[in-house]
VOBA-1610 file (N, C-alpha, C; in pm, whole numbers, padded with zeros to 5 digits, always signed):
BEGIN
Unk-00980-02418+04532Unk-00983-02523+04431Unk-00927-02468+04300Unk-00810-02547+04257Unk-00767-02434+04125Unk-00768-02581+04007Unk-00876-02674+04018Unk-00920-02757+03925Unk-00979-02668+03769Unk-01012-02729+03677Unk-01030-02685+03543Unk-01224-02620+03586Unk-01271-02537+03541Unk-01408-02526+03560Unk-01463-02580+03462Unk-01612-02646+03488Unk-01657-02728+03435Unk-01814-02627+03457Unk-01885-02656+03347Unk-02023-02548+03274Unk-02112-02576+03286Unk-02223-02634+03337Unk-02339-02770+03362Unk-02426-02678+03289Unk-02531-02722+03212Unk-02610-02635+03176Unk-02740-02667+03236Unk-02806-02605+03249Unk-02927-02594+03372Unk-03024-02585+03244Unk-03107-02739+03256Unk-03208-02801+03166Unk-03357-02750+03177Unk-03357-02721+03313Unk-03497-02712+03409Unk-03536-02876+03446Unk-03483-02976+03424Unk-03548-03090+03442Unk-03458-03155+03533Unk-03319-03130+03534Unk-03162-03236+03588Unk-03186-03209+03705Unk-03155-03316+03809Unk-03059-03333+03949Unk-02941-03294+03906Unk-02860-03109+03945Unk-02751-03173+03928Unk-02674-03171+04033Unk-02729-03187+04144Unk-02633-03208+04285Unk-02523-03275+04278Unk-02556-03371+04211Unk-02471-03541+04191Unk-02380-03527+04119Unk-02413-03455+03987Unk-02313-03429+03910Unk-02209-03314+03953Unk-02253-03236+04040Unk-02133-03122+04076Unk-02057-03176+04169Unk-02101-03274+04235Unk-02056-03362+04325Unk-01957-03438+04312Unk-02003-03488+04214Unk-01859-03568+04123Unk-01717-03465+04070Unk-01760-03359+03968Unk-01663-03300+03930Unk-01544-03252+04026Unk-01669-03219+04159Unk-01610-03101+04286Unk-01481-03225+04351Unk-01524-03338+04332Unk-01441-03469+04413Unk-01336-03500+04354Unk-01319-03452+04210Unk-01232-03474+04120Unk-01158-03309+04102Unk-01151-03246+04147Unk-01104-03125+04203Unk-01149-03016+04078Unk-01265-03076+03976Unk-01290-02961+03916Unk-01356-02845+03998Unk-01413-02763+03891Unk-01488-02590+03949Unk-01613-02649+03888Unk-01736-02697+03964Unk-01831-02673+03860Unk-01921-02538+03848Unk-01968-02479+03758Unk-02027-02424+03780Unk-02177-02418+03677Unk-02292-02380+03715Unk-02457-02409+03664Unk-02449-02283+03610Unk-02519-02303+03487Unk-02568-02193+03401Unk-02688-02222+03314Unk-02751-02106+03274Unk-02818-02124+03134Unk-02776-01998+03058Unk-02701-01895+03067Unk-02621-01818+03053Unk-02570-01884+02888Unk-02598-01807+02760Unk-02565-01825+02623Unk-02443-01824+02612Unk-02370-01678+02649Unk-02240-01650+02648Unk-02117-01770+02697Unk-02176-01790+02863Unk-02095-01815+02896Unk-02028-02005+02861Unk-02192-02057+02834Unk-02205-02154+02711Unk-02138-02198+02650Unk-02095-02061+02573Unk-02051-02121+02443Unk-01926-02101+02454Unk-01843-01993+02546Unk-01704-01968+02595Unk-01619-02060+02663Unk-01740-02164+02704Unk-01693-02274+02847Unk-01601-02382+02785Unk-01504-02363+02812Unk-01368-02496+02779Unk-01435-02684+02798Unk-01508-02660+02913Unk-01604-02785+02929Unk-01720-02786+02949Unk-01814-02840+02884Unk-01940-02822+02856Unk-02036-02963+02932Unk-02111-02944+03020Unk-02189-03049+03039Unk-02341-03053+03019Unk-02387-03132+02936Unk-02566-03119+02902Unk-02591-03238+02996Unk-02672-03212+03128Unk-02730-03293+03228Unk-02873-03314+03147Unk-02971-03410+03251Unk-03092-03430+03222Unk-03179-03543+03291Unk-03251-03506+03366Unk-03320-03636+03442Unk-03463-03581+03364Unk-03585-03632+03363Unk-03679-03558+03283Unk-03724-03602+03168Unk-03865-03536+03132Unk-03873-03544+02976Unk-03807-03461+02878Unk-03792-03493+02755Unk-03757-03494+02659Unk-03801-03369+02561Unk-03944-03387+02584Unk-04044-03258+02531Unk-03985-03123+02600Unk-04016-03128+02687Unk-03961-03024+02827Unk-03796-02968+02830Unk-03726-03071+02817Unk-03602-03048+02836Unk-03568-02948+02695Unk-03628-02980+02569Unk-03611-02908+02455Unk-03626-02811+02440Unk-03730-02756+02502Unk-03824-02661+02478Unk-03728-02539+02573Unk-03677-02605+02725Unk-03581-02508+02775Unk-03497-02488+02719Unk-03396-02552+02664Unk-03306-02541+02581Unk-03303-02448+02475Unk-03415-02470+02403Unk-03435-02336+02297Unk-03493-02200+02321Unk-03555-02242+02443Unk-03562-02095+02518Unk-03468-02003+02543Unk-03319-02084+02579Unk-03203-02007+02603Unk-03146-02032+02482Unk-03152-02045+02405Unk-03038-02068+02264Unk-03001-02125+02309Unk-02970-02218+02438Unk-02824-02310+02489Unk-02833-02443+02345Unk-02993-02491+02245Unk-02947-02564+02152Unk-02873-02508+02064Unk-02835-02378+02012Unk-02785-02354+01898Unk-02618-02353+01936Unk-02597-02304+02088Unk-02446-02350+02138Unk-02431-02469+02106Unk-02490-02625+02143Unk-02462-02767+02164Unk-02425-02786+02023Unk-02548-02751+01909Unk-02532-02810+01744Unk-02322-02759+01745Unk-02319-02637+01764Unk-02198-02518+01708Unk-02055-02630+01790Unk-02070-02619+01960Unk-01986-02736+01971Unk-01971-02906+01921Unk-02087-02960+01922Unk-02021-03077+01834Unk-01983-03047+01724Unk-02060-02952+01614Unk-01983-02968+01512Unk-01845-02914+01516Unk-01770-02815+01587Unk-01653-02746+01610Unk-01554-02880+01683Unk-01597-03003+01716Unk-01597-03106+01820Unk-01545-02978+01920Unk-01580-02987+01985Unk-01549-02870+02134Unk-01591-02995+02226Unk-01522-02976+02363Unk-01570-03087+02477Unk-01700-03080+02512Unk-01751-03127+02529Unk-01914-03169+02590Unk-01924-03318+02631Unk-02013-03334+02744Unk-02042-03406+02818Unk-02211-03436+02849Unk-02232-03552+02791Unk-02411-03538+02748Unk-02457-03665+02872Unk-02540-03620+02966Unk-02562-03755+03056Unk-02722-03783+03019Unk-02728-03925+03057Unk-02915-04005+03059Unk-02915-03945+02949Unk-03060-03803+02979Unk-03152-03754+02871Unk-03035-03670+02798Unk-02960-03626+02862Unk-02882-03528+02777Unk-02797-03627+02642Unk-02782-03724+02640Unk-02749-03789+02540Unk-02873-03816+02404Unk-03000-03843+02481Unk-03127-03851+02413Unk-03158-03720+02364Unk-03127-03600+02416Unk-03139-03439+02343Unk-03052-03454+02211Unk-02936-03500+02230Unk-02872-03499+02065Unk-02915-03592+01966Unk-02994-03649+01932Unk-03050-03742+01890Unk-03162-03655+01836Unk-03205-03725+01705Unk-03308-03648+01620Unk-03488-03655+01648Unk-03495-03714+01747Unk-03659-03757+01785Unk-03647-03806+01925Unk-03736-03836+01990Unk-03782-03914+02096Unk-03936-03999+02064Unk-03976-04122+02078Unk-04101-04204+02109Unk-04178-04078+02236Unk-04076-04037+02349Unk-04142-03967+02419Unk-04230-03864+02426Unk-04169-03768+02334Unk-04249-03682+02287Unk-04245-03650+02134Unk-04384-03683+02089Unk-04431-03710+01961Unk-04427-03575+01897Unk-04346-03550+01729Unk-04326-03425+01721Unk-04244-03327+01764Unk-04157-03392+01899Unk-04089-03246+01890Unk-03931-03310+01869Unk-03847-03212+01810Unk-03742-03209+01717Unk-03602-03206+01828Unk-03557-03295+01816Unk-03396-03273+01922Unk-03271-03227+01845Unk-03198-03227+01938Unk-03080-03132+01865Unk-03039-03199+01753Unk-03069-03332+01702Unk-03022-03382+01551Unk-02857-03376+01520Unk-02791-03369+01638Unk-02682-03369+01591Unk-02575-03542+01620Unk-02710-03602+01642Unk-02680-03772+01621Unk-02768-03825+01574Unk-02728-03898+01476Unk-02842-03966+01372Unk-02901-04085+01464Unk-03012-04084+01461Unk-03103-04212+01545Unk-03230-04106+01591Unk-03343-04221+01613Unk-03474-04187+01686Unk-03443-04253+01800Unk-03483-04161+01944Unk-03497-04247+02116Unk-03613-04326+02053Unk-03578-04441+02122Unk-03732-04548+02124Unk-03781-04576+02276Unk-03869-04647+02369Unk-03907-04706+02440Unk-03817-04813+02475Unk-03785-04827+02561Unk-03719-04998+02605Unk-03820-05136+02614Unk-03834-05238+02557Unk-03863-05306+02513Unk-03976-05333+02628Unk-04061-05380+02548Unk-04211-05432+02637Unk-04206-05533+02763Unk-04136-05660+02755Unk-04085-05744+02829Unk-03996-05746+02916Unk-03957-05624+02917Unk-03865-05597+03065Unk-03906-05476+03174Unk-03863-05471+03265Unk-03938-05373+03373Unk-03872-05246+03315Unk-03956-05142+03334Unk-03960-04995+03312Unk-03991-04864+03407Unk-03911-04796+03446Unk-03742-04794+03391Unk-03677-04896+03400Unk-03538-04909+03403Unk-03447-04990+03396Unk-03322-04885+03529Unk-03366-04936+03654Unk-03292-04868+03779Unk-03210-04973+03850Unk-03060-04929+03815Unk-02973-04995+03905Unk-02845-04990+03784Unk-02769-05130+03817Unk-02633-05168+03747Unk-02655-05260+03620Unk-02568-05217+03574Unk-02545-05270+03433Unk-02403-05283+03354Unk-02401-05452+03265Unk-02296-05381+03181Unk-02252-05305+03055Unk-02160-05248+03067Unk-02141-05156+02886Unk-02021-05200+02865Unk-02007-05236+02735Unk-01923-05334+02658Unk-01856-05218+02568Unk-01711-05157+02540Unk-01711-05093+02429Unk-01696-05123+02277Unk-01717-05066+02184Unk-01700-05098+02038Unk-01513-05103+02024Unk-01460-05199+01922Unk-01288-05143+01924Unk-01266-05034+01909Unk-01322-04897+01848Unk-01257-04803+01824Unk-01300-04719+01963Unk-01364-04766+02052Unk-01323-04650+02177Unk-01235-04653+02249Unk-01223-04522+02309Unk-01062-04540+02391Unk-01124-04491+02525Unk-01221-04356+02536Unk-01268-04350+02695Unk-01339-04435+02752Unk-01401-04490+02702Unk-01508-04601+02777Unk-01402-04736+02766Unk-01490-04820+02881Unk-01366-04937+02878Unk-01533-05030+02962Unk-01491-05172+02950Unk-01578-05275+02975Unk-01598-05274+03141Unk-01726-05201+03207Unk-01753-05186+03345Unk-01894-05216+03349Unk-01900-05205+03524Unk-02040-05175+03496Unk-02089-05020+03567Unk-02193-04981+03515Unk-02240-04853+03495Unk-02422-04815+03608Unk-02467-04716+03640Unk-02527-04731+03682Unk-02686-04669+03617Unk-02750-04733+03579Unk-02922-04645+03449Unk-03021-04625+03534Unk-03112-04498+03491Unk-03181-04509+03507Unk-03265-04439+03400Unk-03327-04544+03325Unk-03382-04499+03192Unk-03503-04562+03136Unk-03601-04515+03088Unk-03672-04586+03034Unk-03700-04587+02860Unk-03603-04472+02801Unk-03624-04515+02694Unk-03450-04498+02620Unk-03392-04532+02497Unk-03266-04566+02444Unk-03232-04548+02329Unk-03119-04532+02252Unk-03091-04546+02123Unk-03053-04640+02097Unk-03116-04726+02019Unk-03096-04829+01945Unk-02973-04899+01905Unk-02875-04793+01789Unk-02777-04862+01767Unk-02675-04764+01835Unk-02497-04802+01815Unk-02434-04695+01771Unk-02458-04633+01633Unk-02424-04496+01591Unk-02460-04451+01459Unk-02298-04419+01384Unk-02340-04407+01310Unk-02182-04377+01190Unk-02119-04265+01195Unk-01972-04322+01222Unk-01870-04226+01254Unk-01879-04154+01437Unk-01922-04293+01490Unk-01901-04241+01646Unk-01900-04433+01721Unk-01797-04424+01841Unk-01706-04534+01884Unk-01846-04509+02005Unk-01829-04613+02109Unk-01952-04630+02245Unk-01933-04742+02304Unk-02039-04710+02340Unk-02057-04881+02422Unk-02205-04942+02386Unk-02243-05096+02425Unk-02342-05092+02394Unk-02383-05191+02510Unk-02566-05190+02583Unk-02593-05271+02695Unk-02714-05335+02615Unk-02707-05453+02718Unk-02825-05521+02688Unk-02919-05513+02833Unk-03091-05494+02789Unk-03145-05475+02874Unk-03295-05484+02735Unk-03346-05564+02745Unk-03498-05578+02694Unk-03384-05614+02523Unk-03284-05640+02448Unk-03243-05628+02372Unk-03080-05542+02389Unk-03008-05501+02275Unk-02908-05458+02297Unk-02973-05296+02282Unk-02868-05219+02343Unk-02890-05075+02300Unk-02736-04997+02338Unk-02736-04861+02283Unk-02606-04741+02263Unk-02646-04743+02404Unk-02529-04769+02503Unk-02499-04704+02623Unk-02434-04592+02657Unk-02359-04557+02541Unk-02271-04411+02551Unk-02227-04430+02418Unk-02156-04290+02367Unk-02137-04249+02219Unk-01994-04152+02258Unk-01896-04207+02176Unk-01817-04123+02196Unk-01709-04071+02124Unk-01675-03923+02036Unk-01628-03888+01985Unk-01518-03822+01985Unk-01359-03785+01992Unk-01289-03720+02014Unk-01363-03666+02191Unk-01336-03508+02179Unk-01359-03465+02326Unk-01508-03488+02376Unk-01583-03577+02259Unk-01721-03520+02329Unk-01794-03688+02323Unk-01844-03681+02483Unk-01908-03818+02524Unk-02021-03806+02581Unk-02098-03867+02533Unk-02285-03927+02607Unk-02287-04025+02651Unk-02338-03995+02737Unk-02381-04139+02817Unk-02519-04162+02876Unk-02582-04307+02846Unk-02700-04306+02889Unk-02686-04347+03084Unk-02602-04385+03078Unk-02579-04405+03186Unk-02551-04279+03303Unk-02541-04266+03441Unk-02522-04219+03551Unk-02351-04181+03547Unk-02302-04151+03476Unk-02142-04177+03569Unk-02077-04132+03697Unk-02170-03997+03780Unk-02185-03957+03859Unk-02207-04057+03947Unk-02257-04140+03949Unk-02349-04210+04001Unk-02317-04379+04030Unk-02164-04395+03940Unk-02152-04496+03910Unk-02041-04540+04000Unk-02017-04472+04046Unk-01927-04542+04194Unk-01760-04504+04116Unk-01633-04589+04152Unk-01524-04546+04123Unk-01484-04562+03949Unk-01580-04655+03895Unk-01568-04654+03740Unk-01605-04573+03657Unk-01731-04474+03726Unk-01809-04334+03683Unk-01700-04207+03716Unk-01648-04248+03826Unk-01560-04138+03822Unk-01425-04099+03756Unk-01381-04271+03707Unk-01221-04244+03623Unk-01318-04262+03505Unk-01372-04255+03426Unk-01463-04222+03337Unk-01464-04073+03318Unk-01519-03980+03414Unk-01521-03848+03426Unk-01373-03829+03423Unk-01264-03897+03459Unk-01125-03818+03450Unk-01072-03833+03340Unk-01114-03903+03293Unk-01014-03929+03124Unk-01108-03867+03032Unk-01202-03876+03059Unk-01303-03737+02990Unk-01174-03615+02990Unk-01220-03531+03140Unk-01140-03385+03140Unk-01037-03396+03107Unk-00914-03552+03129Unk-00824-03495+03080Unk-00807-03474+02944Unk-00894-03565+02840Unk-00881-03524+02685Unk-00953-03439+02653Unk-01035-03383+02724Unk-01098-03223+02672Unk-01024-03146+02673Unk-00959-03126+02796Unk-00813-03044+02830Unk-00690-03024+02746Unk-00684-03163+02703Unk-00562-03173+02539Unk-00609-03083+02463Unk-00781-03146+02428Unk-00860-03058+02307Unk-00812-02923+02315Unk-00906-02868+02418Unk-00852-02743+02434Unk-00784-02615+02427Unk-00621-02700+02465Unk-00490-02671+02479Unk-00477-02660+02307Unk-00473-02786+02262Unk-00442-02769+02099Unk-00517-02683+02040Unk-00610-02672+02069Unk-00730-02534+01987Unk-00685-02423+01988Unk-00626-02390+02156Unk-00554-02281+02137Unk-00439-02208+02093
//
C-alpha cells in the first residue's frame, strides 16, 4: 500500500476498527498511536472517540497528545476530529462537570434536547453553511447524545436538526470535525474522507 499514512490517536475510549477501515479502503496507511513524537510529526492527524468526555481528556493529557492537538490547530496542520473527538476541542462538556477540553473551539457540549430519544442512532441530514467547501448537503450517520450548539466564529460546517438545530461538523482549511460517523456513513462518509486527505495533502505539500 503506498497510500499517504494516516495517525489515529488512541483515546482509550474509540472503536477504531471502522475508522482504519475506511482510510485502509481509500488506500491510505493507517496507523494507531499515543506516541507524542510521532503525533506531532504526523502529516495527518486523526482524534477518534466513542466514550466519555471526562475520560477521553484525562487520556489525552496523560500523553501530552492535548498539547500536540492545541499546537496543530493553531499551526492549522491537518487533523481530523470524529463524534467525541470534535466535542474534545470544544471548551466544556454538560457531560462531565468541571473538566476542561482542549478549548481550541469556542462553545460548551450541551445534552440533546429533552424531547427527543437519546442517543440519537442512525441517519441524518447535514446542511452546509456557504462558506464550506468539504462538506456538501448529505446524509450522515450519529451516534450521539450530546452537541454543539452553534457553528462558532471564523469556522464554515454543517448544521443538523435533531431535538432543535445543532454544529454537525466544523470545518477549517485542513482541519475538520465531525459529529457525525463518516466512517460509517456509507459512500458519502467516504468521499468526505477523500477530499479531506486530498486538501491536507495540498496543506502539507505547501508547508513544505
Amino acid at each position: 500500500m503506498s497510500g499517504p499514512e494516516v495517525v489515529i490517536l488512541r483515546t482509550g475510549s474509540a472503536n477504531l476498527a471502522s475508522v482504519c477501515a475506511a482510510f485502509a479502503r481509500l488506500g491510505a496507511r493507517p496507523r494507531i498511536t499515543q506516541d507524542i513524537d510521532l503525533a506531532r510529526s504526523a502529516p495527518l492527524l486523526v482524534l477518534p472517540g466513542v466514550g466519555a468526555f471526562g475520560a477521553a481528556m484525562r487520556e489525552l493529557q496523560r500523553c501530552g497528545l492535548d498539547i500536540v492537538i492545541r499546537e496543530r490547530v493553531t499551526a492549522s496542520r491537518p487533523l481530523l476530529a470524529i463524534c467525541l473527538g470534535l466535542q474534545l476541542l470544544c471548551e466544556s462538556s454538560e457531560e462531565s462537570p468541571g473538566v476542561r477540553g482542549l478549548g481550541v473551539v469556542t462553545g460548551a457540549v450541551t445534552r440533546l434536547a429533552s424531547d427527543v430519544r437519546v442517543p440519537q442512532m442512525g441517519w441524518n441530514r447535514v446542511e452546509p453553511t456557504p462558506e464550506a467547501s468539504l462538506l456538501r448537503p448529505d446524509w450522515m450517520y450519529f451516534a450521539n447524545s450530546f452537541r454543539l450548539e452553534s457553528i462558532p466564529a471564523g469556522w464554515a460546517g454543517t448544521l443538523t436538526r435533531y431535538g432543535g438545530s445543532f454544529a454537525s461538523a466544523l470545518e477549517r482549511g485542513p482541519i475538520l470535525a465531525c459529529q457525525f460517523h463518516p466512517e460509517l456513513s456509507g459512500a458519502a462518509g467516504l468521499a468526505l474522507l477523500t477530499r479531506w486527505l486530498q486538501r491536507a495533502a495540498r496543506s502539507e505539500a505547501i508547508a513544505c
